[in-house]
N, C-alpha and C positions, 0 to 999 in steps of 0.2 A: 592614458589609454590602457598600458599594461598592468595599471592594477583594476581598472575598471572590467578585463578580460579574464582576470582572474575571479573576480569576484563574481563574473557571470558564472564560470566554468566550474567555482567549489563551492563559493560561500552562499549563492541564491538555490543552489539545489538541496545543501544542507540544511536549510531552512525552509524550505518548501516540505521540503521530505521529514523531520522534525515537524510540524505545522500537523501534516498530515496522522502521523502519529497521535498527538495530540486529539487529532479530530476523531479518531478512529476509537479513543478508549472515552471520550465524550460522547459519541455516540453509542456505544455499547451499553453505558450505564443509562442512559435516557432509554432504547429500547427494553432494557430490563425491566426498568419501572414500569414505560406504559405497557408491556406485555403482560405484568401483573395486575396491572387495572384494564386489561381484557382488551388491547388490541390486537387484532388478528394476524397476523403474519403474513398473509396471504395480502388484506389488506394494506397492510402498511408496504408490502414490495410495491404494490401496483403503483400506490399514489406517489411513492417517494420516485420512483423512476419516471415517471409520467412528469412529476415537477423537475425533473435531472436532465431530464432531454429536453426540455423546452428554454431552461437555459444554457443547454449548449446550442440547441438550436441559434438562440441569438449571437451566444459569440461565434457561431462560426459565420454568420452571416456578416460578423464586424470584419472577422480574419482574413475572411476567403474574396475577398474582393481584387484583391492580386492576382486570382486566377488560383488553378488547381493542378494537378496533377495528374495524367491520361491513369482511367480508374477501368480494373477489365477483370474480367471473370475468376484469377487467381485467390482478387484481394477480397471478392467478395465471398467466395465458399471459407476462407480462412477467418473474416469478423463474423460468419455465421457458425463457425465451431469455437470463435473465442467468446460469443453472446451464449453459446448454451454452457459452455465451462464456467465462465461467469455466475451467469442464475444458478446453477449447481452450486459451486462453491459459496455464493451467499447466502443461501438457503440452507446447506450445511452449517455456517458459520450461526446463521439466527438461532437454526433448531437447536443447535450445542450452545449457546446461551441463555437458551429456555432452559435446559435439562441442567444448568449449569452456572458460571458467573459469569461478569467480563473480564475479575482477575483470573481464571481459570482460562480465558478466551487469548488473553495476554502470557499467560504463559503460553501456552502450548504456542504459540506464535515465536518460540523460539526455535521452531523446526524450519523454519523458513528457510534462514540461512542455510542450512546443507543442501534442503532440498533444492532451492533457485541454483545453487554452487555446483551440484550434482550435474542438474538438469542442461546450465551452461555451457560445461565441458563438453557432456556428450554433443551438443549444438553446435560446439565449437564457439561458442560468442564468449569463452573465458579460456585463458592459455593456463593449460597446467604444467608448468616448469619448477620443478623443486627446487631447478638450481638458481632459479631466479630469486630474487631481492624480494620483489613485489607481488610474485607469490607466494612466497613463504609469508610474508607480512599477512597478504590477505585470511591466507590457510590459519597462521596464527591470530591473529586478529577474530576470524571466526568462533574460533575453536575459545577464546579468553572471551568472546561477546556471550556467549550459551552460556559460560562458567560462570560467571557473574551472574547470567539472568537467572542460571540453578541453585547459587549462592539465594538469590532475592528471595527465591522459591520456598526451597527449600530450608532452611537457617533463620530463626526468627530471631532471638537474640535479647538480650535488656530492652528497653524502653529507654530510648533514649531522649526523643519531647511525647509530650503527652498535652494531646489536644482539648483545648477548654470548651469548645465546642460540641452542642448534642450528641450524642451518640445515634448513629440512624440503626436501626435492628437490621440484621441482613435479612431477615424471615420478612421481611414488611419487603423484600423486593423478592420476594419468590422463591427462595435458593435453597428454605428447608427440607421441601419434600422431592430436590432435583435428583434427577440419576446421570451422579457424573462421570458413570462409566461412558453412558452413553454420551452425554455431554463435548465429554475427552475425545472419544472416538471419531463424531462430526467435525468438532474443530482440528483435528491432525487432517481431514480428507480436505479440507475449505484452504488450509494453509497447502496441502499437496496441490489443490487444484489452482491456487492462485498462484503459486509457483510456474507449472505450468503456465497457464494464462499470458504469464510478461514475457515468458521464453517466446509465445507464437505472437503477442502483442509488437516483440519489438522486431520478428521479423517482416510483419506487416507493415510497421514506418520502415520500418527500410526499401519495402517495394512502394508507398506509396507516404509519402513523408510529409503529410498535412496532419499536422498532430490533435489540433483540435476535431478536424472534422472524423480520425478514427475516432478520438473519443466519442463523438458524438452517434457515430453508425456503432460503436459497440456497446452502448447506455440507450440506444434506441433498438439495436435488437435486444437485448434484455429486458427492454419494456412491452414489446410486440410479444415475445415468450408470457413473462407474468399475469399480461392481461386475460388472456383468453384460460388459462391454467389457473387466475385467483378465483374466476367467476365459473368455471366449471367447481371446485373445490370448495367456495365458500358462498353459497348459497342465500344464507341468513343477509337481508336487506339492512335489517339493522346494525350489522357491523359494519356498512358502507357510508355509515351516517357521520361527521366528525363535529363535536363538540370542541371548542377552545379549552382544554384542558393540556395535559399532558403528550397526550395520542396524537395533538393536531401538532403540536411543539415540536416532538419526533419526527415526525414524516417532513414540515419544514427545514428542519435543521439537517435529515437525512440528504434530502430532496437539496439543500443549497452543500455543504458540506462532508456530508456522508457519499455522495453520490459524482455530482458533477465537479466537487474540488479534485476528489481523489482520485477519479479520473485523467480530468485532464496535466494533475503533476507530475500521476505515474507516465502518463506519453513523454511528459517533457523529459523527465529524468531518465527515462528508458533510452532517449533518442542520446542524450549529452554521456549518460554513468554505465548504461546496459540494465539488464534484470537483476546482476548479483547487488549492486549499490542497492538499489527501491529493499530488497529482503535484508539486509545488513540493520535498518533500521528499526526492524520488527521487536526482538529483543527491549529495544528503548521502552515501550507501549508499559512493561510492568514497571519502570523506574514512575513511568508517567503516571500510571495506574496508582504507585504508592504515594505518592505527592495526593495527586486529588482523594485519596480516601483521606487522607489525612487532614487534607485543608474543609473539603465538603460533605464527608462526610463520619468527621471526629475519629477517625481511629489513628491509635498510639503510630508514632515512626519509632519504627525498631532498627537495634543493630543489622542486623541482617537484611534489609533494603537499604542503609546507606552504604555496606560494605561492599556489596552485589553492584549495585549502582556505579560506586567508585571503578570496581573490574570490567562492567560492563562499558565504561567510556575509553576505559584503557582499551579496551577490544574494537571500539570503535577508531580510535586515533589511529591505530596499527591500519585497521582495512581501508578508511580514509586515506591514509599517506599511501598506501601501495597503490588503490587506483589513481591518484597525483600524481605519482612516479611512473606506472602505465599508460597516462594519458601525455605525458610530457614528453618519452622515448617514444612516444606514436607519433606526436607532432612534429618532432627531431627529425624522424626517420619523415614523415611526410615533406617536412619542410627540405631536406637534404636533397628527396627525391625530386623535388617541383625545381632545385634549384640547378640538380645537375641535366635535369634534362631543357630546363631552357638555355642553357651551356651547349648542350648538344644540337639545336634546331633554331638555331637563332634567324635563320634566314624564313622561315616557316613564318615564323612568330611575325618576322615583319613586313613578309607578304600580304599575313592574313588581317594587316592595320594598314594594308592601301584601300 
């Protein structure tokens, strides 16, 4: 049982959250393509939300059958400021992928972590004690996860395998005539605004702790936003039409994966790690980012992503093990207190089992 509690508490979140990662530079590169074979931005929000909500619709309908949680006015003005930061920050995220890459999307995603770490503290939902263990871990761990992913960045290095695999032209996905000023720009605000986002996301499971069903009220107001805003703004009939190509592949894949997986992880891992864990993993997306160019789409693995790569895990083991060690002297500390206070009320306790 105690390692099946462990493995709920570290090992299924790190792999959830990893997954997600994964999912997240998979999709970017799929948006990329179909953007340059003309799908509309506007369009593709609409329908990929509109398919994201409808499967959460169904799992919550599997979930929620146990009953719910008293829901009241607080929680709802608060998923109605977390659905417009939301749409905001994904719309910044696409547009700085138009103007730009998804390795450029993946890096500057290494701002994450200060920002969620930042945003924490002042929320109080992260202890900042220097003299502690498991903040210095974390503080260091952050600090060695960025260096590593500036390492990958920046440092290109020998060639060290060299892929026998086509070469895809980067100009054949859009990226020559990009402006990555702007590009850069958007995705530093997407990664600001989703930081934010987990900070008010996870104070909302805390007032109402049905995790799928937030998922689902906050992926259905973000779909209630897009729609009325795609079709005032994109007009053209014909961009509404989807052929089995590319474009239809995306908004599926967005729409099961881009949308309602990542979703509802971030609730779960919000509720078990907090918001600094979910950003800690952001960093990984370029390691990721360099494996798949490499395996899909034939470019060289250089020095300078396996070495990044290597620093960048080392940063993660650190931040890992400090929230292990936070999460353990919490349970301590709860378990301590649950025990000396039924020490103290014993006759209470067995009153209240006549």
């Amino acid at each position: 049982m105690g390692s099946w509690n462990n493995c709920k508490k570290h090992v299924a979140p790190f792999a959830a959250m990893a997954a997600v990662e994964f999912s997240i530079v998979a999709f970017s590169t799929l948006y990329k393509a179909a953007h340059a074979k003309g799908l509309s931005f506007f369009v593709f929000t609409t329908y990929s939300h509109i398919l994201g909500s409808l499967i959460l619709l169904i799992l919550s309908l599997i979930f929620s059958r146990g009953g719910l949680p008293p829901f009241n006015q607080s929680v709802l003005y608060r998923i109605i400021i977390l659905s417009v930061m939301g749409f905001l920050a994904i719309m910044c995220g696409l547009k700085g992928i138009e103007h730009s890459s998804p390795a450029l999307a993946s890096s500057i995603s290494t701002l994450a972590p200060p920002f969620t770490f930042v945003l924490a503290v002042l929320f109080r939902m992260e202890i900042l004690d220097l003299r502690s263990s498991t903040t210095q871990a974390k503080v260091l761990g952050t600090i060695v996860s960025i260096s590593g992913a500036l390492v990958a960045i920046l440092y290109k290095g020998p060639t060290i395998l060299s892929s026998k695999s086509m070469k895809v032209p980067y100009h054949s996905l859009g990226t020559s005539q990009a402006n990555w000023a702007i590009g850069g720009f958007l995705l530093a605000i997407q990664n600001l605004m989703f930081s934010a986002s987990h900070i008010l996301q996870a104070q909302i499971l805390l007032m109402y702790p049905a995790k799928v069903n937030v998922a689902l009220m906050y992926l259905l107001g973000m779909t209630l936003i897009a729609i009325p805003v795609s079709f005032m703004v994109e007009k053209d009939l014909s961009a509404w039409m989807l052929k089995p190509d590319i474009k239809l592949v995306t908004i599926l894949y967005s729409g099961l994966f881009g949308q309602a997986f990542i979703v509802v992880v971030h609730c779960c891992c919000l509720t078990l790690k907090g918001p600094f864990y979910i950003s800690i993993f952001k960093p990984l997306s370029i390691v990721i980012a360099a494996a798949a160019s490499f395996i899909f789409l034939g470019d060289d693995l250089h020095l300078g992503s396996v070495v990044g790569g290597i620093i960048l895990l080392l940063g993660f083991y650190s931040v890992l093990w400090g929230k292990a060690k936070e999460q353990e002297t919490k349970n301590c500390g709860f378990e301590n207190s649950a025990a000396s206070s039924d020490a103290r009320i014993p006759l209470l306790k067995s009153q209240g089992n006549v």
